[in-house]
C-alpha positions in Angstrom: -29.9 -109.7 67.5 -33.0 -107.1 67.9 -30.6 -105.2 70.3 -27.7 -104.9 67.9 -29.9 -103.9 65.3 -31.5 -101.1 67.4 -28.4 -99.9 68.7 -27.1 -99.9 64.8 -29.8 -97.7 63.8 -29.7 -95.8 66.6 -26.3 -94.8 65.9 -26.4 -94.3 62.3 -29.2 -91.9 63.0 -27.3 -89.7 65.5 -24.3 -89.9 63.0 -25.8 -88.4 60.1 -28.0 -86.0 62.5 -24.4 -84.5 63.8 -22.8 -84.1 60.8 -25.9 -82.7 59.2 -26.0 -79.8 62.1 -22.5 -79.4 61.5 -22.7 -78.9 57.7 -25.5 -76.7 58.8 -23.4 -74.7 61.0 -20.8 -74.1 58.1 -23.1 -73.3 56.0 -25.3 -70.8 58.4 -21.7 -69.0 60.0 -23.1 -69.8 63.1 -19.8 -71.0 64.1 -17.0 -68.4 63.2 -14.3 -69.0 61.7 -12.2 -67.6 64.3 -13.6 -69.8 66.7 -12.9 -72.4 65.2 -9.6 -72.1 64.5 -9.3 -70.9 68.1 -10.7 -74.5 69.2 -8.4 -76.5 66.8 -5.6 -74.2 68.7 -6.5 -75.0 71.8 -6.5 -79.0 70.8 -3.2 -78.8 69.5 -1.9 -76.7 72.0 -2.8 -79.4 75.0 -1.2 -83.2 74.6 -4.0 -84.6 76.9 -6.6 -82.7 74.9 -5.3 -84.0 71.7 -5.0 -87.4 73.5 -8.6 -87.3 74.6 -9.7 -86.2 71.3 -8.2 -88.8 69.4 -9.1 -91.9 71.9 -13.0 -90.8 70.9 -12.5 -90.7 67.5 -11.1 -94.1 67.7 -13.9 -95.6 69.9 -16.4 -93.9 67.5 -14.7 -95.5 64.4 -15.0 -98.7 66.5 -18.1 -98.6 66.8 -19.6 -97.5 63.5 -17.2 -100.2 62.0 -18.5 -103.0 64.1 -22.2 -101.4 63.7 -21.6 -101.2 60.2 -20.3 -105.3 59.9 -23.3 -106.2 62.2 -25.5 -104.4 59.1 -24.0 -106.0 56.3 -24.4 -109.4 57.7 -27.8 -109.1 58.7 -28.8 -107.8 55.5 -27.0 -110.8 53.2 -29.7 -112.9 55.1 -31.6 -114.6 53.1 -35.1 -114.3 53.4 -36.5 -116.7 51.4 -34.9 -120.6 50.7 -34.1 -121.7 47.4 -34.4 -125.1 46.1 -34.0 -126.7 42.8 -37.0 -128.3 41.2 -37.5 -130.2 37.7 -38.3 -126.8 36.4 -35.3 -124.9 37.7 -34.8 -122.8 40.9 -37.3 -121.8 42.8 -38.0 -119.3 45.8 -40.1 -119.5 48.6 -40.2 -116.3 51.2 -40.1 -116.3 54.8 -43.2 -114.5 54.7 -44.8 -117.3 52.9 -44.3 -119.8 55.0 -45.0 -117.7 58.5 -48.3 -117.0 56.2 -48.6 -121.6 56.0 -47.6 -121.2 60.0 -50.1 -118.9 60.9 -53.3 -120.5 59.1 -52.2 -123.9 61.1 -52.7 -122.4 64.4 -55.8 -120.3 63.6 -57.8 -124.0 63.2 -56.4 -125.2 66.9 -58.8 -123.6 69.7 -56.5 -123.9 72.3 -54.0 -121.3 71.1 -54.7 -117.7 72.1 -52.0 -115.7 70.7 -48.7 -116.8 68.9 -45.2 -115.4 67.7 -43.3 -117.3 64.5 -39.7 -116.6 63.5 -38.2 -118.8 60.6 -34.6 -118.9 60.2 -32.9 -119.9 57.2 -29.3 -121.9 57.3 -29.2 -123.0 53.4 -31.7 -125.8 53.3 -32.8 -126.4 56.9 -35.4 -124.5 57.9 -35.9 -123.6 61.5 -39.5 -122.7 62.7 -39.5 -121.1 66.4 -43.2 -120.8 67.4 -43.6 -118.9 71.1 -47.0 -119.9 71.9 -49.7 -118.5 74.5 -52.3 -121.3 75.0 -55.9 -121.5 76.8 -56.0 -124.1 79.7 -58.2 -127.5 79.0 -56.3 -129.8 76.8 -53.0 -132.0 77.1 -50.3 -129.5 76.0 -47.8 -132.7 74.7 -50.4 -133.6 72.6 -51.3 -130.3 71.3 -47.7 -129.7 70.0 -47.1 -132.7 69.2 -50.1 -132.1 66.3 -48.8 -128.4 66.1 -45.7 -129.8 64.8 -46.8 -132.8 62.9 -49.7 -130.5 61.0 -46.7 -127.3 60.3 -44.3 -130.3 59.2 -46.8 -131.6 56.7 -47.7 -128.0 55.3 -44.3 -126.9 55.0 -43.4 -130.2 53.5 -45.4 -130.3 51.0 -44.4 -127.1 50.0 -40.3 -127.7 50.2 -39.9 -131.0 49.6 -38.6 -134.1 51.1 -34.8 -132.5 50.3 -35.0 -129.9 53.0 -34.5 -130.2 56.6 -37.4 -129.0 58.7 -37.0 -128.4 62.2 -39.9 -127.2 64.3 -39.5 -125.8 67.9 -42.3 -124.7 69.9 -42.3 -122.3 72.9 -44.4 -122.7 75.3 -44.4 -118.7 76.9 -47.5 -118.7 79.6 -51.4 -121.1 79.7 -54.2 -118.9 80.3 -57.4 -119.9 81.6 -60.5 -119.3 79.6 -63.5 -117.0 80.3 -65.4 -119.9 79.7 -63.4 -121.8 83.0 -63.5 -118.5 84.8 -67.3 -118.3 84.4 -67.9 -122.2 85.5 -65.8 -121.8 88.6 -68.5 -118.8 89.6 -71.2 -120.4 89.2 -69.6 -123.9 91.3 -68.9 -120.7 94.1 -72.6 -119.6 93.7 -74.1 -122.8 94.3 -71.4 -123.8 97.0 -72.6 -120.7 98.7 -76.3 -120.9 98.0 -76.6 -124.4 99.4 
C-alpha cells in the first residue's frame, strides 16, 4: 500500500505543479496568444493528433481518479478502535498501543531492533511485529513470551470483547559483540597453545 500511496502523492504533486506553471504562463504572456491558438489549430486540424490528445487525457483522468479512490479509502482508516465501555465510547489510538508494543520489547534483551504495524478491521486488532533479534536464546520461546506479554498489555487495555491477533516476523538473527568477542579469544588461545 506504501507504493500506491507514494505514487498518489507523487502524482498529485506533479498535477498541481503543471497547472500552476500553466496559470503562470497565462498570467506572465509567456505563451502568446497566437501561439496558442495556432497549437489548438494544429490539434484540430490533424485526426490522429486529436486522437492522441484525447487517449492521454483519458489515461490521465484514469489515473487521478483511481489515485484519488486509493486516497479516500486510505484516509477513512481508522486509526484508533472504538469500544463501548460502562461509561460510554471510548477511543484508543494506534499510536497508543505501538507506544504498549514498543515498551514490551525494550525489557527482552534478545531483540535488537523492531518494526510494529497495527491494523484495525472494527474490533480485531492485528499486531505485525518484524523483529531483528541477537543470537543466544530459543527463538519459539522468545515469541511465544513476546506474544503472550503484548496479549496481556493490550488486553488489559481493550478488553476481553476484542479480537487480538499478534504476528511476529522474524526478518534476520544477529550475533552479538559479546559472541563475536568470545569466539576471538577461543582463536587466540587455539593459536597460542
Amino acid at each position: 500500500m506504501k507504493v500506491i500511496n507514494f505514487f498518489a502523492q507523487l502524482f498529485s504533486i506533479f498535477a498541481f505543479l503543471t497547472l500552476g506553471s500553466l496559470l503562470i504562463l497565462v498570467a506572465l504572456h509567456v505563451l502568446s496568444v497566437d501561439d496558442a491558438v495556432f497549437k489548438v489549430r494544429e490539434l484540430y486540424g490533424s485526426p490522429f493528433k486529436s486522437m492522441q490528445t484525447g487517449v492521454i487525457g483519458l489515461l490521465f483522468i484514469s489515473v487521478g481518479l483511481i489515485f484519488s479512490k486509493t486516497l479516500v479509502k486510505k484516509g477513512r482508516s481508522s486509526d484508533a478502535i472504538i469500544y463501548h465501555g460502562e461509561s460510554g465510547p471510548m477511543f484508543v489510538s494506534v499510536n497508543a498501543i505501538e507506544d504498549l508494543v514498543k515498551k514490551v520489547l525494550k525489557k527482552v534483551s534478545l531483540v535488537k531492533d523492531w518494526k510494529i504495524k497495527t491494523i484495525i478491521h472494527g474490533k480485531d486488532l492485528e499486531i505485525k511485529i518484524r523483529l531483528i533479534l541477537w543470537s543466544g536464546g530459543s527463538i519459539p520461546q522468545l515469541l511465544a513470551e513476546l506474544q503472550d506479554d503484548v496479549h496481556t498489555r493490550v488486553g488489559k487495555i481493550l478488553g476481553p470483547e476484542n479480537k487480538l491477533e499478534i504476528v511476529c516476523d522474524v526478518q534476520r538473527i544477529e550475533e552479538s559483540e559479546q559472541h563475536f568477542e568470545v569466539k576471538k579469544n577461543e582463536k587466540t588461545r587455539s593459536i597460542s597453545a
